[in-house]
DODRENGU-817620 format. One record per atom (N, C-alpha, C, O): x, y, z; residue in three letters; chain; atom name. Coordinates in pm, whole numbers, plus 50000, padded with zeros to 5 digits. Layout:
// residues N
SITE:X:Y:Z:ALA:A:CA
...
This chain:
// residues 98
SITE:19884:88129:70337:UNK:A:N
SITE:19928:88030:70243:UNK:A:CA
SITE:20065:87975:70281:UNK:A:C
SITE:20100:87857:70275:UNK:A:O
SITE:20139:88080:70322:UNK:A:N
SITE:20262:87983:70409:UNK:A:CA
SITE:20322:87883:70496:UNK:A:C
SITE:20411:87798:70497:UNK:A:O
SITE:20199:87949:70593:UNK:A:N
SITE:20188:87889:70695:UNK:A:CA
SITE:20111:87744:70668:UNK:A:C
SITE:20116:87654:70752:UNK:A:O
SITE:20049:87732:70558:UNK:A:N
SITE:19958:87575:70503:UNK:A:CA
SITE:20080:87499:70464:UNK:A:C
SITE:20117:87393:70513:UNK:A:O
SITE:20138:87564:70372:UNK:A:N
SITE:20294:87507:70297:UNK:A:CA
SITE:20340:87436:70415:UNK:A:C
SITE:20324:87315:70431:UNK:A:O
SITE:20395:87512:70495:UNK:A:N
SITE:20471:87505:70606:UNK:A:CA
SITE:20388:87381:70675:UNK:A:C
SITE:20457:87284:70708:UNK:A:O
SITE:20272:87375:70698:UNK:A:N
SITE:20216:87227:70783:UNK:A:CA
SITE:20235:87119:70675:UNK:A:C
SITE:20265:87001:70689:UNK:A:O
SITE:20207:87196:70551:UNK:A:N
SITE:20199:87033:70474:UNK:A:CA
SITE:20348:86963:70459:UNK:A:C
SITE:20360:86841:70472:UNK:A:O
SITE:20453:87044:70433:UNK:A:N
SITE:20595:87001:70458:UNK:A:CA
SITE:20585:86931:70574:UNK:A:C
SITE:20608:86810:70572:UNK:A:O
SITE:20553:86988:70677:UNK:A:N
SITE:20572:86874:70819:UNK:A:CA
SITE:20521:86756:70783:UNK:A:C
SITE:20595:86657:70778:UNK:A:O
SITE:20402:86749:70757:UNK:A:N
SITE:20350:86597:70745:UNK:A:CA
SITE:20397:86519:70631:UNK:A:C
SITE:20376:86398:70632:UNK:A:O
SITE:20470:86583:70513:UNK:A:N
SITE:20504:86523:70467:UNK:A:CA
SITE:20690:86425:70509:UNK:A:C
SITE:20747:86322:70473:UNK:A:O
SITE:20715:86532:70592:UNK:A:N
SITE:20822:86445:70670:UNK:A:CA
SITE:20800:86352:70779:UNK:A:C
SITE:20902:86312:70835:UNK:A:O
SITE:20687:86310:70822:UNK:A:N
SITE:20625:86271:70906:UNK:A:CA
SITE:20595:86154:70845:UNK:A:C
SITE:20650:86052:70887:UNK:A:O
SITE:20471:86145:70696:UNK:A:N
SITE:20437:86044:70670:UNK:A:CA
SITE:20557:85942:70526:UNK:A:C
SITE:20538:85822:70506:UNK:A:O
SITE:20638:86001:70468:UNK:A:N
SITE:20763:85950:70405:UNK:A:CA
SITE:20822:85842:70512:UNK:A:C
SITE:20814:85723:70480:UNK:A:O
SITE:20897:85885:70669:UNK:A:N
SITE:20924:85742:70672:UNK:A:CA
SITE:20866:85663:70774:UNK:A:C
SITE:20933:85582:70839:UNK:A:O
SITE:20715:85685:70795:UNK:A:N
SITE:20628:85595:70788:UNK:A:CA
SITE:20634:85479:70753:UNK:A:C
SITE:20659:85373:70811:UNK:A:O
SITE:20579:85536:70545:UNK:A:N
SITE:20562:85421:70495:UNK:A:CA
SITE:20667:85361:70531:UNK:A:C
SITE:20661:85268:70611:UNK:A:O
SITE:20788:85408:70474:UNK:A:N
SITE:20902:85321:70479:UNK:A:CA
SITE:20932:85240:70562:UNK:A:C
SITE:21027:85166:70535:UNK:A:O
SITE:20857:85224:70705:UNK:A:N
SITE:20872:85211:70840:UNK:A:CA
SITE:20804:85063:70791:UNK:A:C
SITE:20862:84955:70782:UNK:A:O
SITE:20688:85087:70769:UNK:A:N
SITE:20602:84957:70783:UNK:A:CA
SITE:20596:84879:70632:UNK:A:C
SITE:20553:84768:70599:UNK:A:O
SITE:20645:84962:70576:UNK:A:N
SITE:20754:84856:70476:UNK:A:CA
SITE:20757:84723:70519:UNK:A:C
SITE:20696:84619:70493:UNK:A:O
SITE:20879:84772:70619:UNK:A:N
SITE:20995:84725:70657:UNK:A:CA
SITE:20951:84594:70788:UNK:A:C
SITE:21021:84506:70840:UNK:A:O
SITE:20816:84630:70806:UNK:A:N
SITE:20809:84521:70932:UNK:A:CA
SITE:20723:84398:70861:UNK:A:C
SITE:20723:84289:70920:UNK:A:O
SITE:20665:84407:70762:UNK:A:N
SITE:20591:84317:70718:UNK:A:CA
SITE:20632:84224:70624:UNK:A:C
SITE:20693:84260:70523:UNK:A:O
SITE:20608:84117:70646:UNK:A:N
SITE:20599:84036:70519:UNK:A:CA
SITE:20539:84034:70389:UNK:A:C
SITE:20418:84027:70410:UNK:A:O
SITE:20563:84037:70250:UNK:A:N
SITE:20530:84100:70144:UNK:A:CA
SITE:20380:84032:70115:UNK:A:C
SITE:20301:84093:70044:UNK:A:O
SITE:20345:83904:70171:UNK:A:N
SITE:20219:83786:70141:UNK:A:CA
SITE:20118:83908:70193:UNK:A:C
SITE:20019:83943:70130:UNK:A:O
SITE:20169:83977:70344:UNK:A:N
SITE:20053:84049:70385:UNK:A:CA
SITE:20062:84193:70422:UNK:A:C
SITE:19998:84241:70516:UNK:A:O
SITE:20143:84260:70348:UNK:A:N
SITE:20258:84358:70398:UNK:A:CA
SITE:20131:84460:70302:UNK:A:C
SITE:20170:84576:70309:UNK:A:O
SITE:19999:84451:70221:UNK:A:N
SITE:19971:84543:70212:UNK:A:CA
SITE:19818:84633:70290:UNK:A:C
SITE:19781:84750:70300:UNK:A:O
SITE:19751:84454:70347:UNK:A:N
SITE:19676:84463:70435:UNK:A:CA
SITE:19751:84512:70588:UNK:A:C
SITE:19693:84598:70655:UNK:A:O
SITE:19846:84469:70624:UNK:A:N
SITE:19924:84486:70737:UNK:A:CA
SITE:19950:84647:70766:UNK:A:C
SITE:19953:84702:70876:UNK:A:O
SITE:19963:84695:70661:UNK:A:N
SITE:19982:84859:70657:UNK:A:CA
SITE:19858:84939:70639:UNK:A:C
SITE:19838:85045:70698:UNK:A:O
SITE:19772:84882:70552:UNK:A:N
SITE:19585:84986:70589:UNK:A:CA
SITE:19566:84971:70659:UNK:A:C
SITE:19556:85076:70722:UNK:A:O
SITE:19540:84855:70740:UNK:A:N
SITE:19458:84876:70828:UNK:A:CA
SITE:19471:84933:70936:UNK:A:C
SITE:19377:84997:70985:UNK:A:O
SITE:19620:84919:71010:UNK:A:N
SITE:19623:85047:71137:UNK:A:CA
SITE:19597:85129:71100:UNK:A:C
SITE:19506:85189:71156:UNK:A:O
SITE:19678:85204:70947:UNK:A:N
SITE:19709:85308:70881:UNK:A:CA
SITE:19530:85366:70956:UNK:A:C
SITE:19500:85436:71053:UNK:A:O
SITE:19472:85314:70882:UNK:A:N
SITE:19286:85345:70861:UNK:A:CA
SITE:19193:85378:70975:UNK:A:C
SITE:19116:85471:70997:UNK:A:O
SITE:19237:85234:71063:UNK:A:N
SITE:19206:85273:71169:UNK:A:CA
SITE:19227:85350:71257:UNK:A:C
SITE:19133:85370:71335:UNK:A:O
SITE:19350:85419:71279:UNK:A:N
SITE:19406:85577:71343:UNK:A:CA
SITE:19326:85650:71324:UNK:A:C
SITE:19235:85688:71397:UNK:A:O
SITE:19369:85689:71171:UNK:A:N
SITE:19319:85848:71116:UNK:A:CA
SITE:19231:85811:71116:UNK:A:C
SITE:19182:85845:71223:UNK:A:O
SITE:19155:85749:71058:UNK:A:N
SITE:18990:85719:71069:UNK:A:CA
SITE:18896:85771:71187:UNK:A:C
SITE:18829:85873:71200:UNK:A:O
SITE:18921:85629:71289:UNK:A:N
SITE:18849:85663:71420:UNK:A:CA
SITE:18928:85736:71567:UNK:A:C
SITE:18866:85799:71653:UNK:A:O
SITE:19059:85712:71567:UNK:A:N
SITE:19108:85803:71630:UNK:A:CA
SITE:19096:85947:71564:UNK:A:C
SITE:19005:86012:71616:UNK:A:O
SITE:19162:86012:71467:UNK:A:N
SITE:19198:86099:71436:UNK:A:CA
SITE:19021:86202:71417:UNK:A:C
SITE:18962:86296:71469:UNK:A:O
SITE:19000:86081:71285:UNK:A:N
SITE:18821:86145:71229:UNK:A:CA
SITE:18754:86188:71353:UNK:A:C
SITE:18707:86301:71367:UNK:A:O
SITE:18749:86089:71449:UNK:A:N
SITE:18622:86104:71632:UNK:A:CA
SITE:18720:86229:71673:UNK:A:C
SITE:18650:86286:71757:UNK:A:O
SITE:18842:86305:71662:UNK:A:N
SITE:18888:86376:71752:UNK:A:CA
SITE:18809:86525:71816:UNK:A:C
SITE:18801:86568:71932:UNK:A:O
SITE:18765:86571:71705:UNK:A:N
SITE:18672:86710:71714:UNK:A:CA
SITE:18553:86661:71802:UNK:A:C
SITE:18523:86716:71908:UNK:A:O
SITE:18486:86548:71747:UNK:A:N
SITE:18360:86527:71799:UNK:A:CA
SITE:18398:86492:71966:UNK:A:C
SITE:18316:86536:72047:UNK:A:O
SITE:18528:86409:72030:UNK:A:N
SITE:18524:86322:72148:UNK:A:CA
SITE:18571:86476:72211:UNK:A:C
SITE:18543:86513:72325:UNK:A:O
SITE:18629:86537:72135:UNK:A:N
SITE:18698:86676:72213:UNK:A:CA
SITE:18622:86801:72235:UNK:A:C
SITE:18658:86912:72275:UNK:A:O
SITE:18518:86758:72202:UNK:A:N
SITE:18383:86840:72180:UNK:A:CA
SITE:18292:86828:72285:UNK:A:C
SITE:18246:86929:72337:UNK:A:O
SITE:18254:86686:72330:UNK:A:N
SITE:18216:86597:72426:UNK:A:CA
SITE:18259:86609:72552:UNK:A:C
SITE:18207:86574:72658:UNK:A:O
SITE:18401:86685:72520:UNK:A:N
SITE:18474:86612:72691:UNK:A:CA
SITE:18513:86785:72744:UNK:A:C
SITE:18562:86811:72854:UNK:A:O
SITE:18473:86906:72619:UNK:A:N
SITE:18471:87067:72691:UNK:A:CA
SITE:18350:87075:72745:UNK:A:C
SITE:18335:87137:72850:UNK:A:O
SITE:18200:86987:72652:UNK:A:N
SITE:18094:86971:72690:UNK:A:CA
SITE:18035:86958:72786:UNK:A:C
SITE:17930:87004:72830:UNK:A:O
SITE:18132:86867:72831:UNK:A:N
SITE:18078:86752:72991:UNK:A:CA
SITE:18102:86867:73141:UNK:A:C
SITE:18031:86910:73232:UNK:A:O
SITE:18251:86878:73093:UNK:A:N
SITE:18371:86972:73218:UNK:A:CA
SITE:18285:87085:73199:UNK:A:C
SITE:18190:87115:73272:UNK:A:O
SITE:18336:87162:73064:UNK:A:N
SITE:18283:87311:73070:UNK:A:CA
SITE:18432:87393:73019:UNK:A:C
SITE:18425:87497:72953:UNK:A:O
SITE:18543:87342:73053:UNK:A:N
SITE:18674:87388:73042:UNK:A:CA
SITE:18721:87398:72896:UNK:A:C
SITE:18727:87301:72821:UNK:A:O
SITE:18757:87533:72859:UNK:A:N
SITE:18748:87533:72703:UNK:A:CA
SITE:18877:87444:72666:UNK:A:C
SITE:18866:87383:72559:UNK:A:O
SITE:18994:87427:72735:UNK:A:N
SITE:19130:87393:72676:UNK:A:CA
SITE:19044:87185:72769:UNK:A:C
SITE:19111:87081:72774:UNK:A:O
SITE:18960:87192:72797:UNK:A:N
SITE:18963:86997:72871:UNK:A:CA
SITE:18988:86917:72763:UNK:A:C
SITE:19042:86808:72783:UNK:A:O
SITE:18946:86964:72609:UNK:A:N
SITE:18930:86875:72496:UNK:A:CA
SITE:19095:86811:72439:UNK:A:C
SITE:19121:86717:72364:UNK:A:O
SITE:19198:86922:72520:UNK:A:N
SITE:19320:86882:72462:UNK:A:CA
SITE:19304:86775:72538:UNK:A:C
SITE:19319:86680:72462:UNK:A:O
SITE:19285:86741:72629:UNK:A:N
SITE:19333:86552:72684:UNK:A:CA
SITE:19322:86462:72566:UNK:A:C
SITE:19404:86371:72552:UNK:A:O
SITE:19231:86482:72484:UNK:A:N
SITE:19246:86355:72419:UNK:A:CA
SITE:19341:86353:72299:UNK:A:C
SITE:19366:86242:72252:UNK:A:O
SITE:19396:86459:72245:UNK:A:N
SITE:19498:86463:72137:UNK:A:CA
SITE:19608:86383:72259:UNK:A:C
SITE:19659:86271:72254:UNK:A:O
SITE:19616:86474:72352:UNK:A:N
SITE:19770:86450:72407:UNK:A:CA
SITE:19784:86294:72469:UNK:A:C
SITE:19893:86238:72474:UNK:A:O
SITE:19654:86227:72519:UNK:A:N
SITE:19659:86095:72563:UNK:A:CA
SITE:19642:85988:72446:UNK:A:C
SITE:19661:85867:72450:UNK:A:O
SITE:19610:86054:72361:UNK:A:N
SITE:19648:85940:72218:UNK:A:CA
SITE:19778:85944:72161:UNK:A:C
SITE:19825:85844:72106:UNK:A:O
SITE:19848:86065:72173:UNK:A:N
SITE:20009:86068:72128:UNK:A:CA
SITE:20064:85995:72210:UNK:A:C
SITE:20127:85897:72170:UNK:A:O
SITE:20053:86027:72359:UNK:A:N
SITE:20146:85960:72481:UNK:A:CA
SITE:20127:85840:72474:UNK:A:C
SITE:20231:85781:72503:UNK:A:O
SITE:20011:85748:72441:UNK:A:N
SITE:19959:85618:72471:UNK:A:CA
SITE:20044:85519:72315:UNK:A:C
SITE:20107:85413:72309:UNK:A:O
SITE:20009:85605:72227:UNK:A:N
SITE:20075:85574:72083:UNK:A:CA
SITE:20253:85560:72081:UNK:A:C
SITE:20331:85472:72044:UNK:A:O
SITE:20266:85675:72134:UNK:A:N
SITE:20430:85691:72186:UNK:A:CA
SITE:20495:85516:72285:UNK:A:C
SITE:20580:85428:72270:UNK:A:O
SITE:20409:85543:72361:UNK:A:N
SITE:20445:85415:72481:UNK:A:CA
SITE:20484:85290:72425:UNK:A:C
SITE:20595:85238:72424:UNK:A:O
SITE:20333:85235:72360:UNK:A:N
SITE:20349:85144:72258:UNK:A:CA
SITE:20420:85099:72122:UNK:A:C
SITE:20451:84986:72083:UNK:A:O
SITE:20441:85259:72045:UNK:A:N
SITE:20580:85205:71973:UNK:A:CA
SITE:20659:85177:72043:UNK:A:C
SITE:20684:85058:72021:UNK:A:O
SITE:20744:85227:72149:UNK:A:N
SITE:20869:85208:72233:UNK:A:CA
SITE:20895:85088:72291:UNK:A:C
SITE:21003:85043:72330:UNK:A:O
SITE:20741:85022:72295:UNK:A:N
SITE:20729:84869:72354:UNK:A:CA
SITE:20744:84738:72235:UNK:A:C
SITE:20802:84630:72235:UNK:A:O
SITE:20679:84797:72156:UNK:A:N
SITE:20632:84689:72053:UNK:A:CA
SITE:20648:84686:71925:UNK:A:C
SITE:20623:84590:71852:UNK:A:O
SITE:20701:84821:71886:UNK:A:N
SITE:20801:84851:71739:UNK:A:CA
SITE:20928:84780:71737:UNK:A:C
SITE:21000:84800:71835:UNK:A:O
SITE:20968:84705:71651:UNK:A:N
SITE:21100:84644:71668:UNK:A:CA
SITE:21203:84741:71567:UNK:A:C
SITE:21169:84846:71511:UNK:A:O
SITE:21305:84690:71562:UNK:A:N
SITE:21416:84763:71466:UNK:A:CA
SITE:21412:84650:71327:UNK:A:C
SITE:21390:84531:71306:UNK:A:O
SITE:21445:84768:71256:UNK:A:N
SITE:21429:84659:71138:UNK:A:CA
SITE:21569:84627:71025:UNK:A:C
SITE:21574:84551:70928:UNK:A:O
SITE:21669:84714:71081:UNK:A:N
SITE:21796:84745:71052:UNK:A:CA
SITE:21863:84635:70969:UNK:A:C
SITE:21854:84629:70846:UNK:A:O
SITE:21919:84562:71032:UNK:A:N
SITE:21974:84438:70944:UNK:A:CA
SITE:21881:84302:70970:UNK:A:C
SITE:21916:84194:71017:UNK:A:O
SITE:21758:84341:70926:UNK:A:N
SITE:21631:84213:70917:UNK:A:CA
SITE:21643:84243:70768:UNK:A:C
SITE:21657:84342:70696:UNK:A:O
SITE:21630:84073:70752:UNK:A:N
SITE:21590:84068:70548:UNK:A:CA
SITE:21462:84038:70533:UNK:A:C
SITE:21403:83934:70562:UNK:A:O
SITE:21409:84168:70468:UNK:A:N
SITE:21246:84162:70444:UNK:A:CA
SITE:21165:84064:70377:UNK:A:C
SITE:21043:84047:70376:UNK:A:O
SITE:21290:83982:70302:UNK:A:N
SITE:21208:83851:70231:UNK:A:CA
SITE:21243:83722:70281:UNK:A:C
SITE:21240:83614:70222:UNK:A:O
SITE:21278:83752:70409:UNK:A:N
SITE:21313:83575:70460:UNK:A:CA
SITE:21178:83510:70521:UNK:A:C
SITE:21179:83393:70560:UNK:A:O
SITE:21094:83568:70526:UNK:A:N
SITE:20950:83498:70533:UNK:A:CA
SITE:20867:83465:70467:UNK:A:C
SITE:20767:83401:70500:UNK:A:O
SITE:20909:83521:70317:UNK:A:N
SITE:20825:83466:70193:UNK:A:CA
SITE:20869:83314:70165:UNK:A:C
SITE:20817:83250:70074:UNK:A:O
């Protein structure tokens, strides 16, 4: 039971400034579609397919640890692309596009 505590605290520091994150990049006209739908599409089909594609790919090889490739090439690939294409949102005024 601690150790659950203990994961759910993580994610809850994890997903707090999130939201706040994508808040912050959207415009309010579409700022609530703008946030489900990656949101959805991650956890959904990335996250939901993970057991099954990681299941698939010890399947194929045979190698019990082969299935980690795909956690770790969706973090790294996810990682890349914020670093590319996340902007700062620091002194942007969130309503100058309404």
């Amino acid at each position: 039971m601690a150790i659950l505590s203990i994961l759910v605290i993580y994610v809850t520091m994890v997903y707090g400034p999130i939201a706040a994150m994508l808040v912050e990049m959207f415009p309010t006209r579409i700022r609530y579609t703008s946030m489900s739908l990656p949101y959805h599409i991650g956890n959904g089909w990335f996250g939901g397919l993970m057991p099954t594609i990681a299941f698939a790919m010890v399947a194929q090889n045979g190698d019990m640890y082969y299935g980690l490739w795909y956690p770790i090439i969706i973090a790294s690939a996810t990682f890349v692309i914020g670093l590319l294409f996340v902007k700062e949102t620091k002194d942007v005024d969130i309503y100058a596009n309404d």
